[in-house]
N, C-alpha and C positions, 0 to 999 in steps of 0.2 A: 608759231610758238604758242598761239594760244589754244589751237589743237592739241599740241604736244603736251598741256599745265591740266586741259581737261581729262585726256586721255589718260594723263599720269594720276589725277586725282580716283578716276574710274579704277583705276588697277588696285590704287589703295583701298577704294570701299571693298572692291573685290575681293581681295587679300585678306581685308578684316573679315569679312561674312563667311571667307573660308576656315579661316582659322578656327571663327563662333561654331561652324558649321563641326568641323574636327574635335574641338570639344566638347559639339552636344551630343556627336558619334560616341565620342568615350566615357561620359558620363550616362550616355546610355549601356554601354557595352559593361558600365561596371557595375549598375543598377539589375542590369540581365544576370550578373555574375551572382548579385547578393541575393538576388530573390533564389537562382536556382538551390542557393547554399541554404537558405531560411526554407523553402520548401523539404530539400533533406532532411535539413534538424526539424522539423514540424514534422517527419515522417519518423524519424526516430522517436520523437518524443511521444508522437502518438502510440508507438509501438511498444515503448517503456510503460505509459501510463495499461495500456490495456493489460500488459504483463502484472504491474503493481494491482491493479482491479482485478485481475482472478487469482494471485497471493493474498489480497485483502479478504476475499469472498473463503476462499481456502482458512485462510486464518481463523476468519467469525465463524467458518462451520467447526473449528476445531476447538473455538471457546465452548461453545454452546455444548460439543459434547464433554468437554471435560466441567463444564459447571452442571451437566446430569449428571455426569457419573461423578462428583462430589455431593450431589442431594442424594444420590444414591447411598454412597461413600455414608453418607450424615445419616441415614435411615436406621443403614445397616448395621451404626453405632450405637445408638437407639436402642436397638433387639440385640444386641449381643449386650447389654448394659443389661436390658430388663430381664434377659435369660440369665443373667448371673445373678441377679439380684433373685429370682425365684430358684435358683439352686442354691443360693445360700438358708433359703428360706425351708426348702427340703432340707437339705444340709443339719438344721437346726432341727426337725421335726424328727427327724431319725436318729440323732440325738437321743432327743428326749426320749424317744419309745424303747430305744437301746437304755438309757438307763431307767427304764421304769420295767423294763424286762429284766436288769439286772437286778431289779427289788423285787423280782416275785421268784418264790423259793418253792420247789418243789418237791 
C-alpha cells in the first residue's frame, strides 16, 4: 500500500510537470507566432517608411524648385514694373516733343 501512495504521488508530480511542460510548449509556440507577426509588420513598416523618405526627399526637391521659380517669378516682377515705369516715362517725352512740334509753324 505504501508503494502504491508513493507511486500514485509520483504520477501526480508527473502529470503536473507535464502539463507545466504543455504549457510552456504553447506559450512558446504563441511567442513564435507573435514575433513572426511583429517581424512582418517591422518589414512593412520599414518598407512604408523608406517609401514616405523618397516622397519626402521628392517633395523638398519640389519645394525648393518652386520657391526659385517664385524668386524668379518676383524678379521678373521687378523688370516688367521698372519697364513700365520707363515706357511711361517715354510715353511722356514723346508727348512733349509731339506737342512742341505742334508749336513750331512752318
Amino acid at each position: 500500500m505504501a508503494k502504491t501512495a508513493v507511486r500514485s504521488i509520483d504520477l501526480e508530480a508527473i502529470d503536473r510537470l507535464e502539463q507545466k511542460m504543455k504549457q510552456l510548449i504553447g506559450a512558446v509556440t504563441r511567442l513564435r507566432a507573435e514575433q513572426s507577426r511583429l517581424t512582418d509588420e517591422n518589414g512593412k513598416l520599414a518598407r512604408e517608411h523608406a517609401r514616405l523618405a523618397e516622397e519626402n526627399g521628392r517633395l523638398a526637391d519640389e519645394l525648393a524648385t518652386s520657391r526659385t521659380r517664385l524668386i524668379d517669378a518676383e524678379g521678373a516682377q521687378g523688370e516688367l514694373l521698372a519697364l513700365k515705369d520707363e515706357r511711361d516715362v517715354i510715353r511722356g517725352r514723346i508727348a512733349e516733343m509731339l506737342r512742341q512740334l505742334d508749336g513750331i509753324t512752318v
